[in-house]
C-alpha positions as CSV (number, residue, x, y, z in Angstrom):
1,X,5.1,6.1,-5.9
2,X,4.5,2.6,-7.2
3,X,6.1,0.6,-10.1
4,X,3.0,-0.8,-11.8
5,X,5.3,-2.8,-14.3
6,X,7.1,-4.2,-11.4
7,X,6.2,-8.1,-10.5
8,X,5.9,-9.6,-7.3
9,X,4.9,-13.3,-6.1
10,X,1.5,-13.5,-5.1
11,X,2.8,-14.5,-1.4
12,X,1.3,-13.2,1.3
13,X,3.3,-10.6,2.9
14,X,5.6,-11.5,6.0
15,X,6.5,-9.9,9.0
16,X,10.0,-9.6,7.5
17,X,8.0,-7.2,4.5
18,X,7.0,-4.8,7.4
19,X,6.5,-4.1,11.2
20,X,3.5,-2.9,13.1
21,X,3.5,-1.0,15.6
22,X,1.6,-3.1,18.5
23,X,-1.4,-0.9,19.7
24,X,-1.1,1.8,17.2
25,X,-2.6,-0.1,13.7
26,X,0.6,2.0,11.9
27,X,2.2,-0.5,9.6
28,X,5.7,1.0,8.5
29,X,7.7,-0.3,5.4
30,X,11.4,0.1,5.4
31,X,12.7,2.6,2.4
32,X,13.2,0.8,-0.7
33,X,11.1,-2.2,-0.4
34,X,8.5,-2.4,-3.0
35,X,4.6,-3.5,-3.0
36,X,2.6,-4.8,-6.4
37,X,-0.2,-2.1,-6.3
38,X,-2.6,-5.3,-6.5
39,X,-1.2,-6.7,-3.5
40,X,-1.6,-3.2,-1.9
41,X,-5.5,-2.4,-3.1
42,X,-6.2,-6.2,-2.1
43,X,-7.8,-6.6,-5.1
44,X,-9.9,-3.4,-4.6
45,X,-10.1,0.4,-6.0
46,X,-9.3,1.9,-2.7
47,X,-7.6,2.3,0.5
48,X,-7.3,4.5,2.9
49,X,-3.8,5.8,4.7
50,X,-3.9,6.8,8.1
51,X,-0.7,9.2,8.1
52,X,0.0,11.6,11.1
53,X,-3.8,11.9,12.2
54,X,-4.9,12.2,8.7
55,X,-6.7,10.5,6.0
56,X,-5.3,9.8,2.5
57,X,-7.1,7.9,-0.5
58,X,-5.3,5.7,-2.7
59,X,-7.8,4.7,-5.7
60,X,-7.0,3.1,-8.7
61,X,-8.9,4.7,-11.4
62,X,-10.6,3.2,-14.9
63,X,-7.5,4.2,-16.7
64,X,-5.2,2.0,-14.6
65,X,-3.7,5.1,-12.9
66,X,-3.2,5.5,-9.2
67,X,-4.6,8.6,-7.3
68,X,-3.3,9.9,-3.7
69,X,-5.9,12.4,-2.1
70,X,-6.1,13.9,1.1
């Protein structure tokens, strides 16, 4: 899913790194861009994916692995 050994700037992201949907809160990424996991968690454990009327959980655990639940 993510490529933890991948580096990034620390810029914020742009509106030219992804489009939201006015009204909706959905924030879609074009395929093949990539996101440092740190920029992702903002610097927190977890965050949670609002994906076709469903919640997911992406947590980072102690081990420096990342976790997708449902």
């Amino acid at each position: 899913m993510f490529d933890h050994h991948h580096t990034t700037t620390d810029s914020p992201i742009s509106a030219a790194d992804i489009t939201a949907q006015a009204g909706t809160g959905t924030v879609r990424m074009s395929t093949g861009q990539r996101i440092d996991s740190r920029r992702l968690l903002s610097g927190g454990n977890e965050l949670v994916i609002e994906h076709a009327g469903q919640e997911y959980r992406l947590r980072l655990t102690r081990n420096d692995k990342l976790i997708l639940t449902k």
